[in-house]
C-alpha positions as CSV (number, residue, x, y, z in Angstrom):
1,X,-69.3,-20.7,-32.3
2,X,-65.9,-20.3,-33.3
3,X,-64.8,-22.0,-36.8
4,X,-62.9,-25.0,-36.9
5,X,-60.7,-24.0,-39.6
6,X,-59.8,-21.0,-37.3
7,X,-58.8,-23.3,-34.6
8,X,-56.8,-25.3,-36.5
9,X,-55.3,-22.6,-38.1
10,X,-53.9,-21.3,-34.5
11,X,-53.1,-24.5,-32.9
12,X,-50.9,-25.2,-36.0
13,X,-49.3,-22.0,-36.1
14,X,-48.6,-21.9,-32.1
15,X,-47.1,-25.3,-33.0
16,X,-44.6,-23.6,-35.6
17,X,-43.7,-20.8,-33.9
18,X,-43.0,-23.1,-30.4
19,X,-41.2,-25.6,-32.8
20,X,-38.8,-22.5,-34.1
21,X,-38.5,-21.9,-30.4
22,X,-40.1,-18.3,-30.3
23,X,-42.2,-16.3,-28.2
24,X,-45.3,-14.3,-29.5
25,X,-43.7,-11.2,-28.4
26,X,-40.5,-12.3,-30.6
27,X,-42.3,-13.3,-33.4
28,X,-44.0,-9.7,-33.0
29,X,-41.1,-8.1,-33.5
30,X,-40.1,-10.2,-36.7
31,X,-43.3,-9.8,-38.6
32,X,-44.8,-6.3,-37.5
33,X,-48.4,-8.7,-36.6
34,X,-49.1,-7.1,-32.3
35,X,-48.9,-9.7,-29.7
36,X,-52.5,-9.4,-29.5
37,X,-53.3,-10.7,-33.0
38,X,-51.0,-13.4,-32.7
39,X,-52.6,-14.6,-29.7
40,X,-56.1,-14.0,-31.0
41,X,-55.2,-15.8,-33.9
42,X,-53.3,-19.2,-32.4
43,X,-56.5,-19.2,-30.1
44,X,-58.6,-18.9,-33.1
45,X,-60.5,-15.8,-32.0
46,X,-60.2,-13.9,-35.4
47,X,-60.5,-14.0,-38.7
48,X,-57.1,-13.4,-40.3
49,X,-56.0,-12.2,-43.5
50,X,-54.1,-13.1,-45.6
51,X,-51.7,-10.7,-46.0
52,X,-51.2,-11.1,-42.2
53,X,-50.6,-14.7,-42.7
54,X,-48.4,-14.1,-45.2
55,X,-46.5,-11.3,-42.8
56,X,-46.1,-13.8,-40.0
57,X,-44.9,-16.7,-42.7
58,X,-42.7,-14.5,-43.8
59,X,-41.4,-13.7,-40.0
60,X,-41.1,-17.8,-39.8
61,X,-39.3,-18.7,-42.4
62,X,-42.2,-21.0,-44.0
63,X,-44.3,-21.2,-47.0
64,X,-48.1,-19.8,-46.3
65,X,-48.8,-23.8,-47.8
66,X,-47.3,-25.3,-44.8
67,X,-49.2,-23.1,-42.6
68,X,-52.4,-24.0,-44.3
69,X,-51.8,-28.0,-44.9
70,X,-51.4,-29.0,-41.8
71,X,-54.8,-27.9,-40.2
72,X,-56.5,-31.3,-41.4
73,X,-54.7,-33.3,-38.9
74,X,-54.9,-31.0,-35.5
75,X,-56.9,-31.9,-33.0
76,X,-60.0,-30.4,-32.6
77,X,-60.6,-29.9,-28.5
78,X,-63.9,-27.5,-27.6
79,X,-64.6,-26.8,-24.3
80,X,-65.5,-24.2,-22.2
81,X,-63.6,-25.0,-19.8
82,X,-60.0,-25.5,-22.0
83,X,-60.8,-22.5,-23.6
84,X,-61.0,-20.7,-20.3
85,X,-58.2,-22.2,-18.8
86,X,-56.3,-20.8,-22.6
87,X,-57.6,-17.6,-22.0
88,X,-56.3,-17.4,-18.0
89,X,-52.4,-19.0,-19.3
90,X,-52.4,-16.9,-22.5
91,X,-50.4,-14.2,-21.0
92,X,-48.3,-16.2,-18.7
93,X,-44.3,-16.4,-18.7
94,X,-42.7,-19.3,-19.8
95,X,-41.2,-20.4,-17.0
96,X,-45.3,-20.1,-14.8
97,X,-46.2,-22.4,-18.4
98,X,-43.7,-25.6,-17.8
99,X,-44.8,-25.5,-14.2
100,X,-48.7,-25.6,-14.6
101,X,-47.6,-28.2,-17.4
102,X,-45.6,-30.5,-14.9
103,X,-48.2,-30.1,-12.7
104,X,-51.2,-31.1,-14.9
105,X,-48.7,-34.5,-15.8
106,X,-48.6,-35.4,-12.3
107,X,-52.4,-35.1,-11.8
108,X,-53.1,-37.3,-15.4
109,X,-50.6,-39.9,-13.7
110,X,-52.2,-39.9,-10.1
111,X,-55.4,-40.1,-12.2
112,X,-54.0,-42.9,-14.6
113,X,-52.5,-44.6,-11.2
114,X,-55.6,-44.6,-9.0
């Protein structure tokens, strides 16, 4: 079972680094952290440390606290089925992303509508 804290932890730092408008390959490149861990991380797959947090703060411009403060409030989600759905987008384009997202808005309203 993965930890919650973990989750959190991801979600909120997928959340910065889309806020500062950056991909995880970018955001590679400024901290030295692999795409891999990034992604295992912001999917909350691995245990991180914290000199790797403090690497990818660093790479963001932020203060490891605001990284850390913030988890209390995201929303916790589990589900097989999100998580797999995750795992099948995690290595998709940006471009592939806004169109599965437009899509899944038109569903939710022909849902909401019916």
């Amino acid at each position: 079972m993965k930890s919650e804290f973990l989750y959190k932890l991801g979600y909120r730092l997928s959340q910065i680094r889309e806020q500062k408008d950056l991909s995880q390959e970018q955001l590679e490149e400024l901290s030295g952290v692999s795409t891999n861990s990034i992604s295992k991380i912001e999917c909350g797959k691995t245990n991180v440390g914290v000199e790797t947090l403090y690497r990818i703060t660093q790479a963001l411009n932020i203060d490891l606290s605001q990284l850390l403060s913030d988890t209390k409030y995201t929303p916790v989600m589990y589900s097989p089925i999100i998580e797999h759905i995750v795992e099948q987008l995690n290595h998709e384009d940006e471009k592939t992303l806004k169109f599965i997202e437009e899509q899944i808005q038109s569903l939710l309203k022909f849902k909401k509508n019916k």
